[in-house]
PyMOL CGO cylinders between C-alpha atoms (Angstrom):
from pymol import cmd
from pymol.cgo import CYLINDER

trace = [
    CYLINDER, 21.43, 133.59, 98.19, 23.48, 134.54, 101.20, 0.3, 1, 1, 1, 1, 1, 1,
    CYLINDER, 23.48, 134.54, 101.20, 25.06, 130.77, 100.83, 0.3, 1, 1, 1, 1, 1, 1,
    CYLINDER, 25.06, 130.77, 100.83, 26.26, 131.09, 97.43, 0.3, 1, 1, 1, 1, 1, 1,
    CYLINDER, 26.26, 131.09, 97.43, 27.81, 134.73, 98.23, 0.3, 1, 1, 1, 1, 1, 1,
    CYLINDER, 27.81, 134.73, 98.23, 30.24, 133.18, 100.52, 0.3, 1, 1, 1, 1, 1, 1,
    CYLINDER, 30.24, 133.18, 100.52, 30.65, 130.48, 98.24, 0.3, 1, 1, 1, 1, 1, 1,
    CYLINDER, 30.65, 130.48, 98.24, 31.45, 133.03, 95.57, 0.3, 1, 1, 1, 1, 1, 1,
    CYLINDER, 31.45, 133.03, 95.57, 33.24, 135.25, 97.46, 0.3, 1, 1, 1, 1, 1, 1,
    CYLINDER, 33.24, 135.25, 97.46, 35.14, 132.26, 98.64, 0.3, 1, 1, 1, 1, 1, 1,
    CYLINDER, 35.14, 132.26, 98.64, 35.79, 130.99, 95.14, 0.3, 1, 1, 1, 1, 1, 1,
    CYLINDER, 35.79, 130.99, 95.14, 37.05, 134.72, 93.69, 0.3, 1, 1, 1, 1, 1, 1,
    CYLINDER, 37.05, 134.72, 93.69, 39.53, 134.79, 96.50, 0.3, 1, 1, 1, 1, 1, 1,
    CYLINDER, 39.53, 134.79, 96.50, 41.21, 131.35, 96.12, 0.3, 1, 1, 1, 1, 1, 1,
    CYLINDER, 41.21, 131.35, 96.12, 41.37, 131.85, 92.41, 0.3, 1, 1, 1, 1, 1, 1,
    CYLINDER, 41.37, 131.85, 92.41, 42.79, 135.61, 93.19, 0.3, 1, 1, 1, 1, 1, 1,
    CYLINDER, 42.79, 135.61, 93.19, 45.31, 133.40, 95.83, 0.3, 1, 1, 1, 1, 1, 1,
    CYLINDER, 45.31, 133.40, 95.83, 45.79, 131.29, 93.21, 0.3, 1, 1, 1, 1, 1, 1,
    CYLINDER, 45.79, 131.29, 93.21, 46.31, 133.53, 90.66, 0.3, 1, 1, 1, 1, 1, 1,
    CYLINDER, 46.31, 133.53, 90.66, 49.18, 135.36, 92.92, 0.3, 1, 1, 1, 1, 1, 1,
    CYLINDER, 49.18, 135.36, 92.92, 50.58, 131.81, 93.43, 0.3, 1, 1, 1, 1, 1, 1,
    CYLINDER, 50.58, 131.81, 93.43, 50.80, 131.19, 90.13, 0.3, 1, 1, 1, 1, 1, 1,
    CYLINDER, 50.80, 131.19, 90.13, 52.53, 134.92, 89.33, 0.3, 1, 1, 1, 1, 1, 1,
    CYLINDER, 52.53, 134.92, 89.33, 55.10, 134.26, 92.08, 0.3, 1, 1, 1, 1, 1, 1,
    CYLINDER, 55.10, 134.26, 92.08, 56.18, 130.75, 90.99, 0.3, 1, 1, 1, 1, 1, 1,
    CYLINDER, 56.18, 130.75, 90.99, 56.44, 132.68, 87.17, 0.3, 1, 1, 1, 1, 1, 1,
    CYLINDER, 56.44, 132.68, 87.17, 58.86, 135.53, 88.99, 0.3, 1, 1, 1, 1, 1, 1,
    CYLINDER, 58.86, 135.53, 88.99, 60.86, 132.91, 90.72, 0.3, 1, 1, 1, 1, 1, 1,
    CYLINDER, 60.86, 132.91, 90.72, 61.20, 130.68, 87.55, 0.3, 1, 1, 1, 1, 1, 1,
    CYLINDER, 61.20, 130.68, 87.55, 62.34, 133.32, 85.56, 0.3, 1, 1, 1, 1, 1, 1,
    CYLINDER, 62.34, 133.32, 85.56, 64.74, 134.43, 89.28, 0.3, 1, 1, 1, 1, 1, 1,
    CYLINDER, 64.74, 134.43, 89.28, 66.01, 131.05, 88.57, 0.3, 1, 1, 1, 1, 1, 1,
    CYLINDER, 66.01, 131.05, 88.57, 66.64, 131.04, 84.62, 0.3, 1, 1, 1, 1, 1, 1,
    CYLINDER, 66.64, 131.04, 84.62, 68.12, 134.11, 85.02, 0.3, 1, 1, 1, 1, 1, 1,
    CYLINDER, 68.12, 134.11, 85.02, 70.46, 133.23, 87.86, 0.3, 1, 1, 1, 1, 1, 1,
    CYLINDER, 70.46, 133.23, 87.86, 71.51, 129.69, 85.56, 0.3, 1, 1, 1, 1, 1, 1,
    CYLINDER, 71.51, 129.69, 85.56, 72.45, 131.71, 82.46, 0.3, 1, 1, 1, 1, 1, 1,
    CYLINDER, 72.45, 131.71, 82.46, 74.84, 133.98, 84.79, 0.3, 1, 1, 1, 1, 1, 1,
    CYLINDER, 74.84, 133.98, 84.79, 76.34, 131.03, 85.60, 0.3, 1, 1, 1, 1, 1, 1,
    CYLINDER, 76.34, 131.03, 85.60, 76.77, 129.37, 82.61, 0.3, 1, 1, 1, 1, 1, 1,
    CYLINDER, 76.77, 129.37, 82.61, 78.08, 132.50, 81.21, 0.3, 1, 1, 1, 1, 1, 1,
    CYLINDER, 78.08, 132.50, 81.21, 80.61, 133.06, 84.36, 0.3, 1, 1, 1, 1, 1, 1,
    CYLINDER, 80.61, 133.06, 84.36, 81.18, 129.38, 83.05, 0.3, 1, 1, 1, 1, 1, 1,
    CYLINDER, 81.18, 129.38, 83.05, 82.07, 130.42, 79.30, 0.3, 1, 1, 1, 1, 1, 1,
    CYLINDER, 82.07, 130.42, 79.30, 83.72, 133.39, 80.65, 0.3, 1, 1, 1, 1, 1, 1,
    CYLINDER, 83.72, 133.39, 80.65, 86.28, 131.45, 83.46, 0.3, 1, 1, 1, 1, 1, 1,
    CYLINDER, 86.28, 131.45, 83.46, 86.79, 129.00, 79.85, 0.3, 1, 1, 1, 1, 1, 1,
    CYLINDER, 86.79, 129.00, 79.85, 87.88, 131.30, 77.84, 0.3, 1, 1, 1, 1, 1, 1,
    CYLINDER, 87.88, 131.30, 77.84, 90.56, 133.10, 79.90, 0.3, 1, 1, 1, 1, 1, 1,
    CYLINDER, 90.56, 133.10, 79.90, 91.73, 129.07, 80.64, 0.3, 1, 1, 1, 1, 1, 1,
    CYLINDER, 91.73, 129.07, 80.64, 92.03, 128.90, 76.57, 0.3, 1, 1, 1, 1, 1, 1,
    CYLINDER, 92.03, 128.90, 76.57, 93.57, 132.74, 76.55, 0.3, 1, 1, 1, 1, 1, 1,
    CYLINDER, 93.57, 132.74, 76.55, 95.74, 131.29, 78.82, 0.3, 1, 1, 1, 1, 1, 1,
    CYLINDER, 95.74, 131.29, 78.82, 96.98, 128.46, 77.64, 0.3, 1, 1, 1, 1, 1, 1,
    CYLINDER, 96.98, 128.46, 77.64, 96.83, 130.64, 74.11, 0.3, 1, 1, 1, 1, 1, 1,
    CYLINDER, 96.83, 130.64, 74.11, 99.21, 132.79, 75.62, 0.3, 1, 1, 1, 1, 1, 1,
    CYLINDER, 99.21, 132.79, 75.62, 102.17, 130.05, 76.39, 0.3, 1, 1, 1, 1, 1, 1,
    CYLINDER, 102.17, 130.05, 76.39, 101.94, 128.78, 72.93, 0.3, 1, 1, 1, 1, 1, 1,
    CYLINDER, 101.94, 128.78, 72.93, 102.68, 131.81, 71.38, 0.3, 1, 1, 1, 1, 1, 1,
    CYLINDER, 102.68, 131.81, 71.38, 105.61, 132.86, 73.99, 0.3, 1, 1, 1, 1, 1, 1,
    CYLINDER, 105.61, 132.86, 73.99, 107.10, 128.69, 73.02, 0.3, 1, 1, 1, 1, 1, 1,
    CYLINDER, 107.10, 128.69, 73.02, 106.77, 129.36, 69.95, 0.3, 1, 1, 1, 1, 1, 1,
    CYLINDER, 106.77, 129.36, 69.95, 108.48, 132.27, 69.81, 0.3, 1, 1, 1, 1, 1, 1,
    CYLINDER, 108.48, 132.27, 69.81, 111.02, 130.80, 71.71, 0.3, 1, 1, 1, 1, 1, 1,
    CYLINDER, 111.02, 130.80, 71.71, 111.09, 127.67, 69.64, 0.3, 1, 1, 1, 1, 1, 1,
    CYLINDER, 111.09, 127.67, 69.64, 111.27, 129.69, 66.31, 0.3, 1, 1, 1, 1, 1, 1,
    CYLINDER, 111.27, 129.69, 66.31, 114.16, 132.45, 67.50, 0.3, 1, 1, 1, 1, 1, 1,
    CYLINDER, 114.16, 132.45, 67.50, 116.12, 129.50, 68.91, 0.3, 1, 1, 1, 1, 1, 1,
    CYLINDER, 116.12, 129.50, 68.91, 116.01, 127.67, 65.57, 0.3, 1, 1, 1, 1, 1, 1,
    CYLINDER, 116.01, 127.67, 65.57, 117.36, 130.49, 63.86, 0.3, 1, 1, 1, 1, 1, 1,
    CYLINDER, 117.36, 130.49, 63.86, 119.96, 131.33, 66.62, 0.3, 1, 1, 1, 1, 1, 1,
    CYLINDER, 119.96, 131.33, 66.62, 121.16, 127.46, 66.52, 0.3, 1, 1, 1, 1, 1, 1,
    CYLINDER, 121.16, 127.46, 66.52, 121.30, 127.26, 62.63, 0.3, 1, 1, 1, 1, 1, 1,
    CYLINDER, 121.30, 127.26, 62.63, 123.49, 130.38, 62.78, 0.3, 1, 1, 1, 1, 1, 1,
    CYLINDER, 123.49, 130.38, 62.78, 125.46, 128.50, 65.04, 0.3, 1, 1, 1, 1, 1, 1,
    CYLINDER, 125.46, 128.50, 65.04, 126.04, 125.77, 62.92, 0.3, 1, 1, 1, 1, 1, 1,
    CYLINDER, 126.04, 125.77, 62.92, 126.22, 127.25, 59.80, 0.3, 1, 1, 1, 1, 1, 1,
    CYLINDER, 126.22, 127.25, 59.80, 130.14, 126.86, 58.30, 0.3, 1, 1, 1, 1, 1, 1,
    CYLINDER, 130.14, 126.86, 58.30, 131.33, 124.76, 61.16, 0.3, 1, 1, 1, 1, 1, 1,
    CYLINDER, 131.33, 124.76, 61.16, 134.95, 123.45, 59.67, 0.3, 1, 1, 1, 1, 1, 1,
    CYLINDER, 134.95, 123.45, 59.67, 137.39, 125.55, 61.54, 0.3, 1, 1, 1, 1, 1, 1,
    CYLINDER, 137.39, 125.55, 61.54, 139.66, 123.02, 64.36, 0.3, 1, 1, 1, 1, 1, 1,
    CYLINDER, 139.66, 123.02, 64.36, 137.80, 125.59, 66.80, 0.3, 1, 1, 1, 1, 1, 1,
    CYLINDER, 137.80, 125.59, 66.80, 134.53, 125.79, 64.62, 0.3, 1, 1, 1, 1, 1, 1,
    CYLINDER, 134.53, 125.79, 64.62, 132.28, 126.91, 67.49, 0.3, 1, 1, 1, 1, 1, 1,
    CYLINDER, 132.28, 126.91, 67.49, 134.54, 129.34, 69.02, 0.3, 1, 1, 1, 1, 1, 1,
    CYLINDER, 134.54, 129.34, 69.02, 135.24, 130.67, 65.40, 0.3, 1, 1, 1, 1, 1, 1,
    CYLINDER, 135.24, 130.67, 65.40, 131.17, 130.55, 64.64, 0.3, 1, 1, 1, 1, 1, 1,
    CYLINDER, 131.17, 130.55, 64.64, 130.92, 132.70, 68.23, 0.3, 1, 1, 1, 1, 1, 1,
    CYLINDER, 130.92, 132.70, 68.23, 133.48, 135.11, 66.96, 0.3, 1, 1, 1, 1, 1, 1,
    CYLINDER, 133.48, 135.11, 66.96, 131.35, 135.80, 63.51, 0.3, 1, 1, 1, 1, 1, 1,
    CYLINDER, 131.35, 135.80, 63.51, 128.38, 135.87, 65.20, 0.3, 1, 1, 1, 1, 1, 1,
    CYLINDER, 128.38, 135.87, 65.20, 129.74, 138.09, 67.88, 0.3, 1, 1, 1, 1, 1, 1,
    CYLINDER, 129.74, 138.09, 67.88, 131.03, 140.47, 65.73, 0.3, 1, 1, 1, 1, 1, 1,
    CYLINDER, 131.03, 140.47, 65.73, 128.16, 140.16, 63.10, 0.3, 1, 1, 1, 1, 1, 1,
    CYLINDER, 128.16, 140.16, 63.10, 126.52, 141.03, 66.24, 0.3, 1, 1, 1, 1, 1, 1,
    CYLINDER, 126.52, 141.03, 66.24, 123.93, 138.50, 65.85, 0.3, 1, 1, 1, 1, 1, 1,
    CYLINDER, 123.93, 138.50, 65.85, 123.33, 136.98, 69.46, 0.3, 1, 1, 1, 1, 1, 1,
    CYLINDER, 123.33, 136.98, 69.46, 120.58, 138.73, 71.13, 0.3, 1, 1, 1, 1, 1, 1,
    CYLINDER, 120.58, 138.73, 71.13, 120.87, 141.68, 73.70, 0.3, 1, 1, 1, 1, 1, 1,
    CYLINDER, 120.87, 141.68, 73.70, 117.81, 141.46, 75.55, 0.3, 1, 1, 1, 1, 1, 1,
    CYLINDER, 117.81, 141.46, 75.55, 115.74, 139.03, 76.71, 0.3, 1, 1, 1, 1, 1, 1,
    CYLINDER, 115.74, 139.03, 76.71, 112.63, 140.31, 74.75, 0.3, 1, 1, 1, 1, 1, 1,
    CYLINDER, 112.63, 140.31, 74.75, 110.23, 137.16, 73.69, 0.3, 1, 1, 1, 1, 1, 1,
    CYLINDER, 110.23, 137.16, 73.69, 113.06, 134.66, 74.69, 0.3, 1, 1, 1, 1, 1, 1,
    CYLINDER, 113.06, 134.66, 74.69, 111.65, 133.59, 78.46, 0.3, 1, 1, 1, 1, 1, 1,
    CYLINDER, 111.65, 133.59, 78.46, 108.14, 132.10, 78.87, 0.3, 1, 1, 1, 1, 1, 1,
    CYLINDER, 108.14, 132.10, 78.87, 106.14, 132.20, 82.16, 0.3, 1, 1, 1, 1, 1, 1,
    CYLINDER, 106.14, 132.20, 82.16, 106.40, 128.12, 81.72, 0.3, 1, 1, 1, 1, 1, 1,
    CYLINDER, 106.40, 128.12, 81.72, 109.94, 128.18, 81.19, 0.3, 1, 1, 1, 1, 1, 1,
    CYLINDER, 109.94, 128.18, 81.19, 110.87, 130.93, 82.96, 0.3, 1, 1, 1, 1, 1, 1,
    CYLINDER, 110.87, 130.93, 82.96, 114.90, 132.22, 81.67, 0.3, 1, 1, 1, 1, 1, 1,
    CYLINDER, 114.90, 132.22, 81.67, 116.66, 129.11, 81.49, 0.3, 1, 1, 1, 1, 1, 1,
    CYLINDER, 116.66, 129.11, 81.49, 117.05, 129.63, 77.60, 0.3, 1, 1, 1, 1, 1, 1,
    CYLINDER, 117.05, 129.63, 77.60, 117.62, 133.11, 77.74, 0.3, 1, 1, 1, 1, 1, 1,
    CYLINDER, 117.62, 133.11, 77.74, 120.53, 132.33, 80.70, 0.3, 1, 1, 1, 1, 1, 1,
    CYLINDER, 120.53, 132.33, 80.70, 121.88, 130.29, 78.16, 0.3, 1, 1, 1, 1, 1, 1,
    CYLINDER, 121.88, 130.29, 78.16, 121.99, 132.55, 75.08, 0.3, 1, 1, 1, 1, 1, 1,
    CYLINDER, 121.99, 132.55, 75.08, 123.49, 135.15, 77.26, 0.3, 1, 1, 1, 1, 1, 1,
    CYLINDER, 123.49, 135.15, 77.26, 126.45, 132.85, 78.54, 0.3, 1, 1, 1, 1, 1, 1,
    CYLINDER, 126.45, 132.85, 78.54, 126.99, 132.35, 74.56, 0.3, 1, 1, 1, 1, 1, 1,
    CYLINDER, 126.99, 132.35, 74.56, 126.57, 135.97, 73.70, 0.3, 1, 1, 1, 1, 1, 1,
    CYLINDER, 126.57, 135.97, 73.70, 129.40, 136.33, 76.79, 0.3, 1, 1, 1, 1, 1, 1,
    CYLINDER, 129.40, 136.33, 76.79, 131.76, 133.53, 76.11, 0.3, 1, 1, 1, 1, 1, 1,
    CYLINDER, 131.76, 133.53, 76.11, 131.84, 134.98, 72.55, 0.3, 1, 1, 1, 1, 1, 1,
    CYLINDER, 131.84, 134.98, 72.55, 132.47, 138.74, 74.05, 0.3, 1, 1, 1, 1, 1, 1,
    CYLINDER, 132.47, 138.74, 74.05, 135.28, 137.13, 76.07, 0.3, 1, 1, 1, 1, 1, 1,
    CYLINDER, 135.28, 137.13, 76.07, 136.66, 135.26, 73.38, 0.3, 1, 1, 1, 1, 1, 1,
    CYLINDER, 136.66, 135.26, 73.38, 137.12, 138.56, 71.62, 0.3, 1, 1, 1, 1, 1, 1,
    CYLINDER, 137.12, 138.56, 71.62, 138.51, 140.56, 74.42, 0.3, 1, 1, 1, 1, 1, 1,
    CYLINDER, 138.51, 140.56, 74.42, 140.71, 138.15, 75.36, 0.3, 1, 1, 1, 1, 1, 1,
    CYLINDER, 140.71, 138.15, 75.36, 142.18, 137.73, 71.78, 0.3, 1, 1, 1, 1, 1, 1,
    CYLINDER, 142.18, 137.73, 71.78, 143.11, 141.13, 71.93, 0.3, 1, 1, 1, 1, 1, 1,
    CYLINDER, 143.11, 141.13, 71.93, 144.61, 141.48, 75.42, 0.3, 1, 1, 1, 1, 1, 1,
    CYLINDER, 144.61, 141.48, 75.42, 146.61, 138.51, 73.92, 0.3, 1, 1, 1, 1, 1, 1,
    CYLINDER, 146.61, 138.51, 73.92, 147.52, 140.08, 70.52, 0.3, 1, 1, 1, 1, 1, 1,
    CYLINDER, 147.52, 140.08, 70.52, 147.55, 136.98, 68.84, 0.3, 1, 1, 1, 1, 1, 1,
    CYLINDER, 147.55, 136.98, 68.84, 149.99, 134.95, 71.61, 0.3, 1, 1, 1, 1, 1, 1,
    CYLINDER, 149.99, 134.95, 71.61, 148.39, 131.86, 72.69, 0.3, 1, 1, 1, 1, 1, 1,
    CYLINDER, 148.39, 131.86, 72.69, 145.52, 132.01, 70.21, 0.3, 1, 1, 1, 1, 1, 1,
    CYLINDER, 145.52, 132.01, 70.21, 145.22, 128.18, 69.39, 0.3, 1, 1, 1, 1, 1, 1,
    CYLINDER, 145.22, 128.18, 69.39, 145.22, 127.64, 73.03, 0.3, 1, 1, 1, 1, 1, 1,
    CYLINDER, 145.22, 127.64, 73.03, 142.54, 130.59, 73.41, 0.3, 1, 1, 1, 1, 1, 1,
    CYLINDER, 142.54, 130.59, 73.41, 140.68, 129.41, 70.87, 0.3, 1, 1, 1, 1, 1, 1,
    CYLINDER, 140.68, 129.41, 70.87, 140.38, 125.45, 71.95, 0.3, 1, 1, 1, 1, 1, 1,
    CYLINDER, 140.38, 125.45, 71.95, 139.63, 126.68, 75.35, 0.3, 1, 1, 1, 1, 1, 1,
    CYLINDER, 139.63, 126.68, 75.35, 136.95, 129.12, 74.26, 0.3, 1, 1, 1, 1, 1, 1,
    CYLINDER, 136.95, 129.12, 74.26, 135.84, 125.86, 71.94, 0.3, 1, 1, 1, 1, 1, 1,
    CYLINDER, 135.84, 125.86, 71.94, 134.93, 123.60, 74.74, 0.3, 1, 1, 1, 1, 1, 1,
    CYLINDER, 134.93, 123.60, 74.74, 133.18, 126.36, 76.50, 0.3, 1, 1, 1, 1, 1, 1,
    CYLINDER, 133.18, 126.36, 76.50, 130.79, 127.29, 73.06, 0.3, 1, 1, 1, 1, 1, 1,
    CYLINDER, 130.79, 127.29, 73.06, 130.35, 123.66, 71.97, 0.3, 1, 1, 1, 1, 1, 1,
    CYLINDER, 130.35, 123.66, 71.97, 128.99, 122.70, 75.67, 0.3, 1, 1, 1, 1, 1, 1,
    CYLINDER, 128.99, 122.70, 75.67, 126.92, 125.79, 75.46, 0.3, 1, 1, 1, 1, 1, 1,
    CYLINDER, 126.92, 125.79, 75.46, 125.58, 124.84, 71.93, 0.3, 1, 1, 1, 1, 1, 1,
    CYLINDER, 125.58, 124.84, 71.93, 124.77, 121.26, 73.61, 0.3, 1, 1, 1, 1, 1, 1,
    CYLINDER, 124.77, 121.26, 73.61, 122.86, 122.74, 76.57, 0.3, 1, 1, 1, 1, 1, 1,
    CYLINDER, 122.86, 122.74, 76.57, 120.98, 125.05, 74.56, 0.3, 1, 1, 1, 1, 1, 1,
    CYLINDER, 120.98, 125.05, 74.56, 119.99, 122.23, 72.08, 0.3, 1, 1, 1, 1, 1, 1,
    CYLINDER, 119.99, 122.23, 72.08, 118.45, 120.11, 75.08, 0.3, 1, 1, 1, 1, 1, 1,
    CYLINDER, 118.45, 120.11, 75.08, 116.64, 123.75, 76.30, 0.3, 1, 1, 1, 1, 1, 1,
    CYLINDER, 116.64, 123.75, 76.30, 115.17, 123.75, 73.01, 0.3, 1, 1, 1, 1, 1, 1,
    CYLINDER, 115.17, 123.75, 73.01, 114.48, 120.31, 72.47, 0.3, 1, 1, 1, 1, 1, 1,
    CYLINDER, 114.48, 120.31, 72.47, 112.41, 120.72, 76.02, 0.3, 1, 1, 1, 1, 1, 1,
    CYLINDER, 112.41, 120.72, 76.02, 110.77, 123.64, 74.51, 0.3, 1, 1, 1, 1, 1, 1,
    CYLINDER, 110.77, 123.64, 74.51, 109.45, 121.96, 71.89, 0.3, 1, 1, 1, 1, 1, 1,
    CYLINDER, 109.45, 121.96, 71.89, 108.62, 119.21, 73.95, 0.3, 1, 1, 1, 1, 1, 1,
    CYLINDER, 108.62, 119.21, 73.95, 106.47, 121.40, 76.18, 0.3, 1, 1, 1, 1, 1, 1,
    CYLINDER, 106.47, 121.40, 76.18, 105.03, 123.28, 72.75, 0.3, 1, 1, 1, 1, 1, 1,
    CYLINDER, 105.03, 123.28, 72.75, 103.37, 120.14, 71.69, 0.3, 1, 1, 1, 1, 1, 1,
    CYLINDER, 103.37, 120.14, 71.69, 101.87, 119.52, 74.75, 0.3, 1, 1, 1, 1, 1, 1,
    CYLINDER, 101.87, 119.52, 74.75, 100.47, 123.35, 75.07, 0.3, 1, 1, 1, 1, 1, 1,
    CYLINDER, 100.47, 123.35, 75.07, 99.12, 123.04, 71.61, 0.3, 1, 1, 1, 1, 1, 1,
    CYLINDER, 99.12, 123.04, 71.61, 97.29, 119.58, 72.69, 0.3, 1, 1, 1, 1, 1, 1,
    CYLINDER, 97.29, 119.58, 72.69, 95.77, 121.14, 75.86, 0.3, 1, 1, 1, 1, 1, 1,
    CYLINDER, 95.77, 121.14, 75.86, 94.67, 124.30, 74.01, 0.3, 1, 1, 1, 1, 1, 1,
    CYLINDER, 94.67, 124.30, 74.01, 92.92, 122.30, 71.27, 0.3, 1, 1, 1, 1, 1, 1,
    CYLINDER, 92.92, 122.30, 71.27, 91.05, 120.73, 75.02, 0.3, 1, 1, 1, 1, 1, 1,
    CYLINDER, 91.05, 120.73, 75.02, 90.51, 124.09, 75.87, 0.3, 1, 1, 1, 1, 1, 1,
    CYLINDER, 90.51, 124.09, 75.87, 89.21, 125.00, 73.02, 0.3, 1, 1, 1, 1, 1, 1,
    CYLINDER, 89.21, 125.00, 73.02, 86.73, 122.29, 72.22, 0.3, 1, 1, 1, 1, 1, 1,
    CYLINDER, 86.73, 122.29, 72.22, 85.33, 122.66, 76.05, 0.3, 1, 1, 1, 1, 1, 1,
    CYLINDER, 85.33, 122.66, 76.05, 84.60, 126.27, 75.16, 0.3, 1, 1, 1, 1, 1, 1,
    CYLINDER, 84.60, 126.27, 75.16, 82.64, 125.36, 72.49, 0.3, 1, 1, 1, 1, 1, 1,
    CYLINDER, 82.64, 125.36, 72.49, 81.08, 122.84, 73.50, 0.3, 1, 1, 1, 1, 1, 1,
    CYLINDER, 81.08, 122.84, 73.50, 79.75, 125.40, 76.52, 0.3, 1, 1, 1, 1, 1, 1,
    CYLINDER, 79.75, 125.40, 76.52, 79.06, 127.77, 74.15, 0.3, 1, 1, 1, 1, 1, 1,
    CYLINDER, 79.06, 127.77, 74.15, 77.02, 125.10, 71.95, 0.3, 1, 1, 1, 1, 1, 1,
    CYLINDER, 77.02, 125.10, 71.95, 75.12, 124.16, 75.21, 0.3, 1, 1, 1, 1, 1, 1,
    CYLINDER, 75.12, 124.16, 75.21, 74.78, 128.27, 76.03, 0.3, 1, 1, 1, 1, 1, 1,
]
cmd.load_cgo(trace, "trace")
């Protein structure tokens, strides 16, 4: 009888051993699960502010993109004066239509280039004007071609800013459609 006490004994204490195995391995499975689905959701979480990001620069281009149109077709609207973009600046100037502040026109991807260029418009027009006057009407043609080549280059330069904008709007709009599948795809797989 004494043998198969021990032997009992000895058999209730492995399976108690075992049983406390078996409990830890549970508690570090679960340690582990737990520690994965922080990560994937740091994952999903680093994802989204990519996307937010990227979200972000499409809407500031397009912005840009959209006031520019408007701005340029104002521009060009009625252009059949021998000066027509000097006249154009002078309506526009004193219609005043060209922005004051830089508001939604720079973009942390393309920093102020087109809003540098919007205000050397908004000044060649200004200086057009004051200039005119100082002049009372002497010299005007000449004013007026010089002020011409000045507001035509500007019109070219801020054509090519725009076209660039657009340029980098379409490829924004392809990388947040990435960005935006990859989320979902982690999100799918959450």
């Amino acid at each position: 009888m004494a043998l198969y006490e021990n032997l009992s004994g000895g058999l209730i204490a492995s399976g108690g051993a075992l049983f406390a195995g078996w409990l830890a391995w549970s508690a570090v499975r679960e340690q582990v699960e737990i520690e994965r689905r922080k990560l994937r959701a740091a994952d999903i979480a680093a994802q989204s502010q990519r996307a937010d990001q990227v979200s972000k620069v499409v809407s500031e281009l397009t912005t840009i993109t959209n006031s520019g149109q408007i701005l340029l077709q104002r521009i060009r609207e009625h252009l059949t004066d021998p000066t027509p973009h000097a006249s154009r600046f002078l309506e526009l100037w004193k219609g005043q239509i060209f922005p004051t502040s830089m508001g939604s026109w720079i973009s942390s991807l393309t920093g102020d280039e087109i809003w540098n260029i919007v205000t050397r418009m908004r000044l060649i027009a200004g200086n057009l004007e004051a200039e005119i006057d100082r002049e009372k009407g002497m010299q005007y043609n000449l004013i007026m071609t010089r002020a011409d080549v000045a507001a035509a280059q500007a019109v070219t330069e801020f054509n090519s800013a725009l076209e660039a904008v657009r340029t980098m709007l379409e490829q924004q709009k392809v990388w947040l459609a990435d960005e935006n599948k990859r989320l979902a795809e982690m999100k799918r797989g959450a």
